[in-house]
C-alpha positions in Angstrom: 93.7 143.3 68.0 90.6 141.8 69.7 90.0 142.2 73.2 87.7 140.0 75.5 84.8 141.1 77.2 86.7 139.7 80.4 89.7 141.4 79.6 87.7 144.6 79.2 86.1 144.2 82.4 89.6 143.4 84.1 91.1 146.8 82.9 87.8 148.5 84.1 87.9 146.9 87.4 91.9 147.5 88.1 91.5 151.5 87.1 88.3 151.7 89.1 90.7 150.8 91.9 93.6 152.8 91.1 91.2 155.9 91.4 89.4 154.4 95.1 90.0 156.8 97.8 93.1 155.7 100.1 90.2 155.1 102.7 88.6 152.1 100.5 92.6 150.4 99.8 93.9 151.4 103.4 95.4 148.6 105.4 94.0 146.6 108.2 95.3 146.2 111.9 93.9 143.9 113.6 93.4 144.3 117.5 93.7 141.9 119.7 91.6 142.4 123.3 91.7 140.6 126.4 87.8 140.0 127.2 84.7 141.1 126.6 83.7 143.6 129.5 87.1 145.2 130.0 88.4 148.9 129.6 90.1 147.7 126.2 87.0 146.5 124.7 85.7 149.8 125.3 88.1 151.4 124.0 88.7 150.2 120.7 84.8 150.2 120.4 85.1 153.9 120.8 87.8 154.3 118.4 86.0 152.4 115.5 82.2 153.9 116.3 84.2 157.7 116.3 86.2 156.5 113.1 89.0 157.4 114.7 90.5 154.3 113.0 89.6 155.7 109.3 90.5 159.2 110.3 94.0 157.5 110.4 93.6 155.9 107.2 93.8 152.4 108.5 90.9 149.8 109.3 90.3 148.2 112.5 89.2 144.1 113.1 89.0 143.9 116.4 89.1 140.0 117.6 87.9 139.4 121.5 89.4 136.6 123.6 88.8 134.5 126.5 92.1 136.2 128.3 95.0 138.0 128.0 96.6 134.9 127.7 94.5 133.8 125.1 95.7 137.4 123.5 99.1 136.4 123.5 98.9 133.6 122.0 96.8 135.3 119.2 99.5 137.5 118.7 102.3 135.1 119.2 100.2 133.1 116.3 100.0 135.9 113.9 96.1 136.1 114.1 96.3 139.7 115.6 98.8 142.7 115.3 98.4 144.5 118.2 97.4 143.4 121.5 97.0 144.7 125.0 98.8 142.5 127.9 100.9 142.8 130.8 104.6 143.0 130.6 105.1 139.6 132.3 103.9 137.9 129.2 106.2 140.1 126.8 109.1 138.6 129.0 107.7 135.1 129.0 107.6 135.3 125.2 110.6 136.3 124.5 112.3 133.5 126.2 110.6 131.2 124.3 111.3 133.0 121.0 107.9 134.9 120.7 109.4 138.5 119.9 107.7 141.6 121.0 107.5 144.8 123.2 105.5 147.0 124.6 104.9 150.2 122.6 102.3 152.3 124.9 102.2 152.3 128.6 98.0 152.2 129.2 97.5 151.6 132.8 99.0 151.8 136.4 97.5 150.0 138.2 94.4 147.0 138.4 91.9 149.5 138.5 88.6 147.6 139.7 90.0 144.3 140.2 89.4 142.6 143.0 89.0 139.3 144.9 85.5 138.2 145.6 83.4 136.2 146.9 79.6 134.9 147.2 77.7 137.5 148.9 76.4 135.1 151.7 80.1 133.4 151.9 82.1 133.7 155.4 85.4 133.1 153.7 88.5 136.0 154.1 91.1 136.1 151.9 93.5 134.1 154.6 90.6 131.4 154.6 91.5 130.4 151.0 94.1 128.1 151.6 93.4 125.4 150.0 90.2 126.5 148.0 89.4 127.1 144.6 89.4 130.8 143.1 88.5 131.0 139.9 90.7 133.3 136.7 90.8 133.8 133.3 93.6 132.0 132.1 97.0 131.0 133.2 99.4 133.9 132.9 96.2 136.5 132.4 96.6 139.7 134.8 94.3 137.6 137.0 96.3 134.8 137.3 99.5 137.2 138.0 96.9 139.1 141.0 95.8 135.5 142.1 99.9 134.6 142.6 100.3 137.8 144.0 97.4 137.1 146.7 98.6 133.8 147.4 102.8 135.2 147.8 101.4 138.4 149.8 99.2 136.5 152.4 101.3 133.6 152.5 98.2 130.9 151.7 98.0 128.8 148.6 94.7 127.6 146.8 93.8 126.5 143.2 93.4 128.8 140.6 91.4 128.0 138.0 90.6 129.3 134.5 87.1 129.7 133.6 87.7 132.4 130.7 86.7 136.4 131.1 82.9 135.1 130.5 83.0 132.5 133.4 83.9 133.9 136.1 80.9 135.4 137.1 78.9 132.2 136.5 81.1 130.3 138.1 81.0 131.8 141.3 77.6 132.5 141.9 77.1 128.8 140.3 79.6 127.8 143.5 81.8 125.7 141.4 84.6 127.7 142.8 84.9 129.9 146.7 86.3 133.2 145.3 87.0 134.8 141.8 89.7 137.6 140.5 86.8 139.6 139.1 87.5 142.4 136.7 85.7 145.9 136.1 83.3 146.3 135.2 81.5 143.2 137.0 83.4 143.6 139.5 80.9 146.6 140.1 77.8 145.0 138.8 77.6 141.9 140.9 78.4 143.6 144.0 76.0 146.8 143.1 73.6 143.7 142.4 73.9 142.3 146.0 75.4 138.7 144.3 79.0 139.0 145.8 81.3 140.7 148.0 84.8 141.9 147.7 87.5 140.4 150.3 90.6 142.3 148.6 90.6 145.6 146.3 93.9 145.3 144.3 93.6 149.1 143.1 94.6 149.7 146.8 96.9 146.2 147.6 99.4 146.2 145.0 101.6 148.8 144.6 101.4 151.1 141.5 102.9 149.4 138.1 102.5 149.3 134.4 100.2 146.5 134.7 98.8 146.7 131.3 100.6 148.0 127.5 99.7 148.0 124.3 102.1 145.2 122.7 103.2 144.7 118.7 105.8 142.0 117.7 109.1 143.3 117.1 109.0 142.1 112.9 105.6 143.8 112.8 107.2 147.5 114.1 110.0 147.5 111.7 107.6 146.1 108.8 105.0 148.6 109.5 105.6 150.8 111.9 103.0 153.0 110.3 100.3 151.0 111.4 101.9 150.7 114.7 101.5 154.4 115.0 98.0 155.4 113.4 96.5 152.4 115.6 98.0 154.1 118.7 96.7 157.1 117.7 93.3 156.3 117.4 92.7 154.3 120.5 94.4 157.3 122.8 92.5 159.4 120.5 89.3 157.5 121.8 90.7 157.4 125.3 90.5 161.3 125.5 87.0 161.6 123.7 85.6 159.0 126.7 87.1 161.3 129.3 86.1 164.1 127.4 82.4 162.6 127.0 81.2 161.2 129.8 77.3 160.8 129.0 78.6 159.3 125.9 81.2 157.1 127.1 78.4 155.8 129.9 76.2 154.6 127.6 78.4 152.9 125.0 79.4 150.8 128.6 75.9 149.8 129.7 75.0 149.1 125.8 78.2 147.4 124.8 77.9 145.0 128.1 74.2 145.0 129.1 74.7 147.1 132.2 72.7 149.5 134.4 73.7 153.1 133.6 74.8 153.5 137.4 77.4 150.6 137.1 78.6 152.3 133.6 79.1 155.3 135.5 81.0 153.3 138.4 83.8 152.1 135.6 83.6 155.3 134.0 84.7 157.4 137.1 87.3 154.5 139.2 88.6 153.1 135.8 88.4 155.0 132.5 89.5 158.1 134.5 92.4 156.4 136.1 94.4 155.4 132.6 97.4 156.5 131.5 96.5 159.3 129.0 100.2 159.3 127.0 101.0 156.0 126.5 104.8 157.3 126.2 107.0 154.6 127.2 110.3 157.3 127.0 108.4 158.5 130.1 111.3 158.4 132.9 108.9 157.0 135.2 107.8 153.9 132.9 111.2 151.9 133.2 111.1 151.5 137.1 106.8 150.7 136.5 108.2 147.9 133.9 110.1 146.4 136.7 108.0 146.5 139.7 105.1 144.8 137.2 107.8 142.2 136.7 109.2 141.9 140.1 105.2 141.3 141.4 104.9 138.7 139.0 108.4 137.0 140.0 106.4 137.1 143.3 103.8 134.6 141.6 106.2 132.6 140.6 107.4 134.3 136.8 111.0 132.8 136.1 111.1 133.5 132.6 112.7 137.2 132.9 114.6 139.0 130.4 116.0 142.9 131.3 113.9 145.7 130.9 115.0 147.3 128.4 114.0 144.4 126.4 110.5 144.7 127.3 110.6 148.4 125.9 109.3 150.1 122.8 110.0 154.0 122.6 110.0 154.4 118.8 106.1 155.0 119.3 104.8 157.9 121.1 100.4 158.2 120.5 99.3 161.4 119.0 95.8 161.6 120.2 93.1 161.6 117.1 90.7 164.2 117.0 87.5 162.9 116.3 
């Protein structure tokens, strides 16, 4: 019996990748992250530059967005696995038949956001009414912080989405009085004399589980494997940045084109202030769930399911050692 050159070659190809290493086949996960210059971002970055990802047998594609919004939707769309949002856009989804939960608890709190505005500008938060403050995206953690603001001090003004990259611009630009201005620029353009902060949210709004790490429900029981690893190596990379500091500060001001000392700013009020765990069986992490949804009722949420509803604890992260 003859055999082809191409069917030769086939054969050849197809046993050369029975006897790859698991590494070269292993699956990918993509992650979905909110923006550019936020704590996620750095994250993941860490996780992939200490191949904590392939230590875990998995590959990482990690896909920025304008917003968190913008994140959900991704995920929602099936153009990412695993995002990280807040829990008030798990219970919007749901109602509107876009399953998922959160599977890691990663923050407590809006650690360097806050409300700012121009550095020359006269305006205090109660003089907003009726202005134009500028957020990512409609139902981004800025918007819900902007509803809050606007619920808590009793004024009203327009938000207005811009994206994660435009807020900045559009502030200084004037386009808009005040911005809900993440970390770290929230640091940077006041450190650079450019803007001022009227409200700190770390210290405004009470403690809550303002941010997870969310999968869709079909992708947990499909591959719940990946679910894990992926966890793994991003609280994996979370303890090497607290672990490495001088490290950690420089990937910061590289990844985002910052001075070292506004690196070191994020470093020490935001990566220090995560939740380390991530374990949403955590007694404390139902009654966080709820306050995060009740502050975002404040801002006008109506699509709320229970709780429980909102909760993953089949995942707990089992740090990777780099």
């Amino acid at each position: 019996m003859k055999i082809s050159r191409r069917h030769a070659l086939a054969s050849l190809v197809a046993i050369a990748a029975l006897a790859a290493p698991a590494a070269a086949r292993s699956e990918t996960i993509r992650v979905g992250l909110p923006t550019k210059t936020y704590w996620p971002t750095t994250i993941a970055e860490t996780a992939v530059r200490q191949k904590l990802f392939e230590k875990e047998g998995i590959t990482a594609e990690l896909t920025i967005y304008r917003s968190g919004a913008e994140a959900f939707e991704g995920l929602a769309a099936g153009a990412a696995d695993i995002i990280l949002d807040p829990p008030s856009l798990v219970s919007a989804g749901r109602k509107k038949g876009v399953m998922s939960k959160l599977v890691a608890n990663a923050a407590m709190g809006s650690f360097g956001w806050q409300l700012m505005v121009p550095v020359k500008s006269t305006l205090a938060v109660k003089d907003l009414n009726g202005k134009k403050v500028a957020i990512t995206a409609a139902g981004s953690g800025s918007d819900l912080l902007a509803l809050w603001t606007v619920q808590d001090k009793k004024i009203d003004f327009t938000r207005v989405p811009v994206g994660g990259g435009g807020l900045v611009p559009n502030l200084l630009a004037g386009n808009v009085d005040a911005a809900v201005v993440y970390s770290p620029l929230s640091f940077q353009i006041a450190k650079a004399g450019d803007a001022k902060t009227i409200l700190d949210y770390s210290k405004e709004v009470p403690p809550n589980l303002s941010a997870g790490w969310i999968v869709l429900d079909k992708y947990a029981q499909e591959k719940p494997q990946n679910v894990q690893k992926a966890l793994n190596a991003l609280y994996g990379a979370l303890q090497f940045m607290r672990a490495n500091k001088d490290v950690t500060v420089k990937l910061i001001a590289d990844l985002y084109e910052m001075p070292t000392e506004i690196a070191a700013l994020e470093y020490e009020n935001t990566i220090l202030n995560l939740e380390t765990s991530g374990d949403m069986s955590a007694a404390n992490v139902p009654a966080a769930v709820q306050l995060s949804i009740d502050l975002a009722k404040l801002g006008g949420l109506k699509d709320i399911v229970p709780t429980e509803d909102l909760i993953s604890t089949k995942f707990k992260p089992v740090p990777t050692k780099p």
